[in-house]
C-alpha positions as CSV (number, residue, x, y, z in Angstrom):
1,X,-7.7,-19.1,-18.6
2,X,-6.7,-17.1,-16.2
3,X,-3.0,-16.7,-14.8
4,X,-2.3,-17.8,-11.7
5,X,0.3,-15.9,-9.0
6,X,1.1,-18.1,-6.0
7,X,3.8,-17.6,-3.2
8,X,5.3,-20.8,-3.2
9,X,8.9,-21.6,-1.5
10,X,10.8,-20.8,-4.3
11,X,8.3,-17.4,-4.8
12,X,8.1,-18.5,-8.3
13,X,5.2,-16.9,-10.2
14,X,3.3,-18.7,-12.6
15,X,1.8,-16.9,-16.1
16,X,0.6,-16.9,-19.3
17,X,2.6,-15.2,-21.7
18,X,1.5,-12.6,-23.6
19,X,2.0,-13.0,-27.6
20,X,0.8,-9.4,-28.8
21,X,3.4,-7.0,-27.4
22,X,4.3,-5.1,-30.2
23,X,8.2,-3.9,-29.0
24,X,9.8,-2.9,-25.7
25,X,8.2,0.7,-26.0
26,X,5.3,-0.7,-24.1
27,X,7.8,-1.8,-21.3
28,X,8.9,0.6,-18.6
29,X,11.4,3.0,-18.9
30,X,14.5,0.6,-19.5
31,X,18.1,2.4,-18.6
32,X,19.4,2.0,-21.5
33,X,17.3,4.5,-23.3
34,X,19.5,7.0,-21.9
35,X,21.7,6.5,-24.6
36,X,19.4,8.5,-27.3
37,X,19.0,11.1,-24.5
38,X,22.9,11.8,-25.4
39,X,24.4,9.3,-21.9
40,X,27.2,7.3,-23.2
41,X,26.8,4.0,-23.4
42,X,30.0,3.1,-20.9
43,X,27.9,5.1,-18.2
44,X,24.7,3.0,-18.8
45,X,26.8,-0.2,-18.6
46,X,28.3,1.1,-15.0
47,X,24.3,1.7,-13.8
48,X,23.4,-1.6,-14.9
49,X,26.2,-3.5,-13.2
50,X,25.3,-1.4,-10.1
51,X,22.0,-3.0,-10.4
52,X,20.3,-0.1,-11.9
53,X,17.8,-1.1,-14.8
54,X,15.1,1.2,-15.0
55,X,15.0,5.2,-15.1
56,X,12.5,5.0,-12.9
57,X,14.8,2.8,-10.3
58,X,17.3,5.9,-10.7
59,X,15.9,8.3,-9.6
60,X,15.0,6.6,-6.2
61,X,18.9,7.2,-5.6
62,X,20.5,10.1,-4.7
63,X,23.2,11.7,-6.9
64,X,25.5,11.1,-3.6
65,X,25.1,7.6,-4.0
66,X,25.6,7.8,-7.5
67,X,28.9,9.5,-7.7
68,X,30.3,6.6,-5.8
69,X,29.5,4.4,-8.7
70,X,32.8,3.9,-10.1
71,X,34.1,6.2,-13.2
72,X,31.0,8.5,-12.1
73,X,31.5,12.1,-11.7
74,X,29.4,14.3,-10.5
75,X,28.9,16.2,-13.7
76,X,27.7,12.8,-15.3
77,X,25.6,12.3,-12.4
78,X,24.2,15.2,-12.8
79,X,23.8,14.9,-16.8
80,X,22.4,11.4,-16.3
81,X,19.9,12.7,-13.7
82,X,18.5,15.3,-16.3
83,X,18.0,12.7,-18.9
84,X,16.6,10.5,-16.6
85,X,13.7,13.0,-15.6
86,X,12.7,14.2,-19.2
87,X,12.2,10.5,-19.8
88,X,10.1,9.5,-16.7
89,X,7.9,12.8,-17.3
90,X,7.6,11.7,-20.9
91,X,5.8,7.9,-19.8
92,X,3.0,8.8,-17.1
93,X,-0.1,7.7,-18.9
94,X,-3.8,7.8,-17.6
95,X,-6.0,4.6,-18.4
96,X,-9.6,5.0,-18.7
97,X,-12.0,3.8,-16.2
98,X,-14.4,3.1,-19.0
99,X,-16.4,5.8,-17.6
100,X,-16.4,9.4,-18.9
101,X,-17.5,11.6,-16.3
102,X,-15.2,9.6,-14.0
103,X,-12.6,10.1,-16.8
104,X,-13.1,14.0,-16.4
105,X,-13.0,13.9,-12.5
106,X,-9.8,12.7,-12.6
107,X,-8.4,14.2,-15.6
108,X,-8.0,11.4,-18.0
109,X,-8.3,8.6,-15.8
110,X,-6.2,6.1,-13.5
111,X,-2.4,7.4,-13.6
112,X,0.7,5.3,-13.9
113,X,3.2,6.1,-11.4
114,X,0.6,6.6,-8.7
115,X,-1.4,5.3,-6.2
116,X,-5.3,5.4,-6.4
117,X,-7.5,4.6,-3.4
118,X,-11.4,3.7,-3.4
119,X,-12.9,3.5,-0.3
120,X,-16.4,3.0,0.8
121,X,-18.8,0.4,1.8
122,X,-19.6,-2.5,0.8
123,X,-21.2,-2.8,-2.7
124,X,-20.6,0.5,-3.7
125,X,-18.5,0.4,-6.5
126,X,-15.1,-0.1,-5.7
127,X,-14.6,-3.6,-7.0
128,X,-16.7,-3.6,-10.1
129,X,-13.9,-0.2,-11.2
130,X,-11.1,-2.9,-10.3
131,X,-12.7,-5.6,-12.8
132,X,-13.6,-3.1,-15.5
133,X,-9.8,-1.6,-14.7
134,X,-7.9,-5.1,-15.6
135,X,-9.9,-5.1,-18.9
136,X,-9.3,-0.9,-20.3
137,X,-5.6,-0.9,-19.1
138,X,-5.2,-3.7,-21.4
139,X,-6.5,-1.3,-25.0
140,X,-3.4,0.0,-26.7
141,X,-2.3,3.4,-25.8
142,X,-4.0,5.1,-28.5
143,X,-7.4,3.9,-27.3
144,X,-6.6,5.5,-23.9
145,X,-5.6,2.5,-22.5
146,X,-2.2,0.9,-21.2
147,X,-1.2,-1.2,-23.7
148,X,-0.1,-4.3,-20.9
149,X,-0.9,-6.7,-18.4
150,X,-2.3,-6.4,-15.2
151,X,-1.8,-8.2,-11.6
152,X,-4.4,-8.8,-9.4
153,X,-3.8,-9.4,-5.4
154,X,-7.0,-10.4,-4.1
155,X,-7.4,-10.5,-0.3
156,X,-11.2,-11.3,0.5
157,X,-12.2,-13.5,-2.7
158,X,-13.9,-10.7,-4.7
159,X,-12.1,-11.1,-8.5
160,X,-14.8,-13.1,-10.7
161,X,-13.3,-14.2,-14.4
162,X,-17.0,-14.5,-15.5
163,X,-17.4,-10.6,-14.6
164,X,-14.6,-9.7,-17.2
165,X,-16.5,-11.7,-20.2
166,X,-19.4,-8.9,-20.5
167,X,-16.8,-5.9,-19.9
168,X,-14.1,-6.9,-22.2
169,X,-17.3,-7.9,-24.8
170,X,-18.2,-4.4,-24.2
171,X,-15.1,-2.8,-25.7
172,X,-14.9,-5.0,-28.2
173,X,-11.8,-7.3,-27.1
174,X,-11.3,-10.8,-27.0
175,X,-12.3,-12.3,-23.4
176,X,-10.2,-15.3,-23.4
177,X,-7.1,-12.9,-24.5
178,X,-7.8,-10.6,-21.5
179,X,-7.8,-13.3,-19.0
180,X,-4.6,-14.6,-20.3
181,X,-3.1,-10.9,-19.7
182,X,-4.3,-11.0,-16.0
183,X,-2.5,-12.8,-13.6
184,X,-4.1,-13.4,-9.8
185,X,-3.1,-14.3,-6.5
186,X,-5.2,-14.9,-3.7
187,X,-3.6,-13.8,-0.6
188,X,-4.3,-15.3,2.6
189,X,-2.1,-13.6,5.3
190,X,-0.7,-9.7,5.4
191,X,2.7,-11.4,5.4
192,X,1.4,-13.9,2.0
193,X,0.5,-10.3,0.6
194,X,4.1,-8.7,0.9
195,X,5.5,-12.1,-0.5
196,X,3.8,-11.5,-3.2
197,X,4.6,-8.0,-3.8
198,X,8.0,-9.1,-4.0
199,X,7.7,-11.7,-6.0
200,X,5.7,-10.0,-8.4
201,X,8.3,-6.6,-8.8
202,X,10.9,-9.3,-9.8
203,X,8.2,-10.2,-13.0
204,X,7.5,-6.8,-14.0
205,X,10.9,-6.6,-15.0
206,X,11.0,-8.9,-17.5
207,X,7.0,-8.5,-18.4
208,X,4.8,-5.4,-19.7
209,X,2.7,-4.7,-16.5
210,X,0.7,-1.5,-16.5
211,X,-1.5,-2.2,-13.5
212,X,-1.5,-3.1,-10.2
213,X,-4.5,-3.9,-8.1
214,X,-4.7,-4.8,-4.6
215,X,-8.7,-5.6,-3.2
216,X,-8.4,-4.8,-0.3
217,X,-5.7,-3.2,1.0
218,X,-6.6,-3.6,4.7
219,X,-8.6,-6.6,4.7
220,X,-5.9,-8.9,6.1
221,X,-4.3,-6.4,8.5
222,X,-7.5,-6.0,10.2
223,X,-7.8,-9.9,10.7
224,X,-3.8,-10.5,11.5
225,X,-3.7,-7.7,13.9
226,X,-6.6,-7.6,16.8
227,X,-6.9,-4.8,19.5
228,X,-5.4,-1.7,20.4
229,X,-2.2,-3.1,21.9
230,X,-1.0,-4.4,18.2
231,X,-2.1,-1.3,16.8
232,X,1.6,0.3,16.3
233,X,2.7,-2.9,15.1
234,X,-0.1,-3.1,12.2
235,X,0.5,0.2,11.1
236,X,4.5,-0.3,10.9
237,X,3.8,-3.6,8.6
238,X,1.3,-1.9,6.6
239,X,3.2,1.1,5.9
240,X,6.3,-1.3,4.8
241,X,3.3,-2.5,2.4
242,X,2.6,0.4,1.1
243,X,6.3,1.5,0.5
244,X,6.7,-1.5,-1.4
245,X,3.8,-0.5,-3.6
246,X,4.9,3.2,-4.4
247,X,8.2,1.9,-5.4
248,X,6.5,-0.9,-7.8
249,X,4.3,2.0,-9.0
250,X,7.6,4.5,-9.4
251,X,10.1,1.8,-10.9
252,X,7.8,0.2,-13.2
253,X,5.5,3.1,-14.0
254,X,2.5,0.7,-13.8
255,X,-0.6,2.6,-11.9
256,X,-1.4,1.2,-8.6
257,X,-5.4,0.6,-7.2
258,X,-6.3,0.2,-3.9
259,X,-9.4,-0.6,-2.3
260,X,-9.9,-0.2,1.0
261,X,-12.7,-0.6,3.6
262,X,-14.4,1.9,6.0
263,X,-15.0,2.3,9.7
264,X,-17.2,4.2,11.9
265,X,-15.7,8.0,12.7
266,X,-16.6,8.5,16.2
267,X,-15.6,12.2,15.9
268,X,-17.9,12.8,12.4
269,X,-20.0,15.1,14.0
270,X,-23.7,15.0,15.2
271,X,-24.9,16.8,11.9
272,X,-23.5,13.6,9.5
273,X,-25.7,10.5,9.4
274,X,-23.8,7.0,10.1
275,X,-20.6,9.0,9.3
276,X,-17.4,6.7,8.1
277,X,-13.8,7.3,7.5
278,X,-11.1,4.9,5.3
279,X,-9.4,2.5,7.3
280,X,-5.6,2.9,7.8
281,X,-5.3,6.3,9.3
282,X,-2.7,8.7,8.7
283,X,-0.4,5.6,7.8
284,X,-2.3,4.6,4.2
285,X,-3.3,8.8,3.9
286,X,0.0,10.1,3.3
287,X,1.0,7.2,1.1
288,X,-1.5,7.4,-1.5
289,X,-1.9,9.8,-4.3
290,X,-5.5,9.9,-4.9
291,X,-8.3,8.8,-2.6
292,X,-11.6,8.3,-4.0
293,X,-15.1,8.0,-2.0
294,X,-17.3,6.1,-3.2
295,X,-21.0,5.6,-2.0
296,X,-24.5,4.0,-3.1
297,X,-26.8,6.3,-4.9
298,X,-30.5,5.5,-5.9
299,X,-30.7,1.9,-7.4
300,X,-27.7,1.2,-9.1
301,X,-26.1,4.5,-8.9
302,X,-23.3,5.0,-7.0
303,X,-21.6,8.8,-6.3
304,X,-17.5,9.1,-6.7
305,X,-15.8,12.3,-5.3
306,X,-12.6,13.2,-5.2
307,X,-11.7,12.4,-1.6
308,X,-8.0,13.9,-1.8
309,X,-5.5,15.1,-4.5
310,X,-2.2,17.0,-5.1
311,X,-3.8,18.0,-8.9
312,X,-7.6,17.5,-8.4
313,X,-10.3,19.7,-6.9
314,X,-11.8,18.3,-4.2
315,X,-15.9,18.0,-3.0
316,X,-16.5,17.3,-6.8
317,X,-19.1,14.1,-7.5
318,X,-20.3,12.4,-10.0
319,X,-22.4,9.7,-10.2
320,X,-22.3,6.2,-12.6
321,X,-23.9,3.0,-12.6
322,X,-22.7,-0.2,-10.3
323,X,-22.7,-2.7,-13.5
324,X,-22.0,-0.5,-16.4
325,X,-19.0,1.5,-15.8
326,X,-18.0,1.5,-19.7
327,X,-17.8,4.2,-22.1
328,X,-21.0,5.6,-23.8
């Protein structure tokens, strides 16, 4: 069945552990594989006991902060920093969204590294891409999946196990295997959610994670935080949230999804029809990478564009079924 993640006193996590990882390759970007980038070993040793692990984790310091690091110069710095790039540029993946034109509109698929944001109403799509995510990040690499387990913060009561049975049928994978790989946490509170952010970065270091998904991002900020006059204050907690999640995403190069909810634009214009806008403001904007818009089309269609993207044209759509978002 499936894993469960709970935020307990201790924050201890419970999960199922996975029996198919082939080797460490399917890990992050461990600090130690500086060494076959030409970093001597002694150096690696002084980054771990600094408390320094990952590649990733490296280069969220700056090389001021490095040189102080003990038997560090600044030409080592400097070397190690190099190394440290060509690696992290080497281990962005994409993971398929099971859909091919979606696939195309975003260039291979869901990245690792980043933050992806669906937003839209209700029954349009956004979930059903979560649940067919947690099953095609888990197809080796080769497949153009992620080759690892995925994490599942659920803040409204959405995730359905019996949902992943047909998907995972789909691409041919075991169901009861994929379940095993997922772990879930039902978050109750915005603080519960942040808890278990923190608990959970302290797994991915030890476990093959190559997705996070968070459904929804706002839910729980919108009920813990009423009115205008706690308005600052939500926005300040939620971008602490959000921090937290880019530096899972960068440290652990696992790719980040986000759903999020929408609200009524006062200032859409009299020429748009019931017009809406993502929740969050400029806050949950500048923090993701990629913001998708999704919408209901006729039947079961529904319409994703490209909502906002450093590497993606924008005002592209592209349509695909609500209940088969799988390749073809």
């Amino acid at each position: 069945m499936i894993a469960t993640l709970k935020a307990e006193e201790q924050n201890q996590l419970q999960l199922v552990e996975r029996e198919d990882v082939d080797d460490e390759e399917d890990l992050f970007e461990a600090i130690d594989k500086l060494i076959n980038q030409g970093i001597n070993a002694g150096d690696v040793k002084k980054l771990q006991d600094a408390g320094i692990y990952t590649c990733n984790g490296l280069m969220m310091h700056t090389k001021k902060s490095l040189t102080g690091i003990k038997g560090l110069s600044e030409a080592k710095v400097e070397k190690i920093c190099e190394a440290a790039e060509k690696i992290v540029r080497k281990s962005v993946i994409k993971i398929t969204t099971g859909s091919q034109a979606l696939d195309e509109l975003l260039g291979g698929g869901i990245e690792t590294g980043a933050i992806t944001e669906a937003f839209g109403e209700f029954r349009c799509g956004k979930t059903q891409l979560a649940h067919t995510l947690c099953v095609s990040t888990q197809l080796p690499t080769n497949m153009r999946g992620g080759n690892g387990k995925v994490a599942f913060i659920d803040t409204e009561g959405t995730f359905r196990p019996d949902r992943i049975v047909p998907i995972a049928e789909r691409f041919g994978m075991d169901a009861g295997a994929v379940l095993d790989n997922i772990i879930y946490a039902r978050a109750y509170t915005y603080e519960h959610q942040y808890n278990l952010l923190l608990g959970l970065a302290a797994k991915m270091s030890e476990e093959p994670f190559k997705l996070l998904i968070v459904d929804s991002i706002i839910a729980l900020f919108r009920v813990d935080f009423t009115g205008r006059g706690e308005l600052a204050d939500r926005q300040q907690k939620l971008g602490q949230m959000l921090s937290r999640l880019i530096k899972i995403a960068e440290e652990f190069n696992v790719a980040v999804y986000l759903t999020n909810q929408v609200i009524a634009d006062p200032g859409g214009g009299v020429f748009i029809s019931d017009p809406k806008k993502p929740a969050g403001g400029h806050v949950l904007a500048h923090a993701v990478t990629i913001r998708l818009m999704f919408r209901k089309g006729k039947g079961e269609q529904r319409v994703c564009k490209v909502f906002d993207a450093p590497n993606l044209p924008e005002a592209e759509a592209i349509s695909l079924t609500l209940l088969v978002i799988i390749l073809v």
